[in-house]
C-alpha positions as CSV (number, residue, x, y, z in Angstrom):
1,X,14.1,6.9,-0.5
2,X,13.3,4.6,2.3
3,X,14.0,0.9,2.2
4,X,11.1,-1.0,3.7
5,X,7.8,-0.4,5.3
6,X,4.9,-2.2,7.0
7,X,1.3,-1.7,5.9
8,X,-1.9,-2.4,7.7
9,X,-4.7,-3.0,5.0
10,X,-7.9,-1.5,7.4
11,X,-10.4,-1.5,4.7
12,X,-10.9,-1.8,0.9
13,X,-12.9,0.5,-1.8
14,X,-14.5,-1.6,-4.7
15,X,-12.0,-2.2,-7.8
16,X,-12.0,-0.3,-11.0
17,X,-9.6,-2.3,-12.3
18,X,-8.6,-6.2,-11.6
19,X,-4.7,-4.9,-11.3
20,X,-5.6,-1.5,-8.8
21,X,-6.8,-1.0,-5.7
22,X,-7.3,2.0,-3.2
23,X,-7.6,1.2,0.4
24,X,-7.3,2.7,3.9
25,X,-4.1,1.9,5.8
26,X,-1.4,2.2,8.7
27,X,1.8,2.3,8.7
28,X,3.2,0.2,11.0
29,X,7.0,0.2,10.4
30,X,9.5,2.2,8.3
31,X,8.3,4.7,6.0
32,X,5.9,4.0,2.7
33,X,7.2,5.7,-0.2
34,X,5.9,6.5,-3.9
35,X,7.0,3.5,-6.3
36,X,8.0,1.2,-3.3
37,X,6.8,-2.7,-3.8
38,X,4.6,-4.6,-1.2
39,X,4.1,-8.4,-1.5
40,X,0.6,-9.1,-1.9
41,X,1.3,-13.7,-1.2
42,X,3.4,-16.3,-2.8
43,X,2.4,-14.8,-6.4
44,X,2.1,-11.0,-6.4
45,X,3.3,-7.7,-6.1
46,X,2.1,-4.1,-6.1
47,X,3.5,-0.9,-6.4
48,X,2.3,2.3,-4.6
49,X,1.1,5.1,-7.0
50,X,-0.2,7.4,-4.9
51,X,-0.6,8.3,-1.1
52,X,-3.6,10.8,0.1
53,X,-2.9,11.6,3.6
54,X,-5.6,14.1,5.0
55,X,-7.1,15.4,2.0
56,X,-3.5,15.9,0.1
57,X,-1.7,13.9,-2.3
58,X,2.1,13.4,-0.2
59,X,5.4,11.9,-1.4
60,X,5.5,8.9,1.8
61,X,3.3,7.7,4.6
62,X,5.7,7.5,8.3
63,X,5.0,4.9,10.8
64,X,2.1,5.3,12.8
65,X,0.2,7.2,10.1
66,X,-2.8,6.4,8.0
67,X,-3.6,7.4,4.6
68,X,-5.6,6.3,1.5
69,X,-3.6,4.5,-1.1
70,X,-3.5,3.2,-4.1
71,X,-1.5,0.7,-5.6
72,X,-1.1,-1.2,-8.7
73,X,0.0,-4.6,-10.0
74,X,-0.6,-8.6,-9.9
75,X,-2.4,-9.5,-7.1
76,X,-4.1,-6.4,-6.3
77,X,-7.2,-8.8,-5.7
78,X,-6.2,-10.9,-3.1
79,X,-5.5,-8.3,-0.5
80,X,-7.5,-7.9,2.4
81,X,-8.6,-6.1,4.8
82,X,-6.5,-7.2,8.0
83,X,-3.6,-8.1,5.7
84,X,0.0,-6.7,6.4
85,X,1.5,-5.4,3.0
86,X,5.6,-5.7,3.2
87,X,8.1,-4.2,1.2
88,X,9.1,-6.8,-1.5
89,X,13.2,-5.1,-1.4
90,X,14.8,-3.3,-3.6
């Protein structure tokens, strides 16, 4: 599994849910993998459940790629557009 990745938020559907979002973004360094964990600020964390890359649901997301994701967990409401998601680590 890769260790740490950069995402791009470029834009932001409406929530369901106050802990889920789907949004729009580039991967801008290392690979994005299935159940990897992106700090959202000083208090939250998501988790990425699922990557859509052209139409199809695909294990990771490589640098320089965009794809639809969506992620889940505390914070989920304060990202952005603009914002850069990084890997919170193992």
């Amino acid at each position: 599994m890769p260790e740490s990745a950069v995402l791009s938020v470029l834009s932001l559907e409406p929530m369901t849910t106050e802990d889920t979002i789907v949004c729009v973004v580039r991967c801008i360094e290392g690979t994005a993998a299935l159940g990897m964990r992106f700090r959202t600020g000083a208090a939250g964390q998501l988790t990425l459940t699922r990557i859509e890359w052209y139409g199809r649901e695909v294990e990771q997301l490589d640098t320089v790629h965009s794809g639809k994701v969506t992620m889940t967990g505390a914070g989920a409401e304060l990202v952005r557009p603009q914002d850069a998601l990084v890997t919170a680590g193992p």
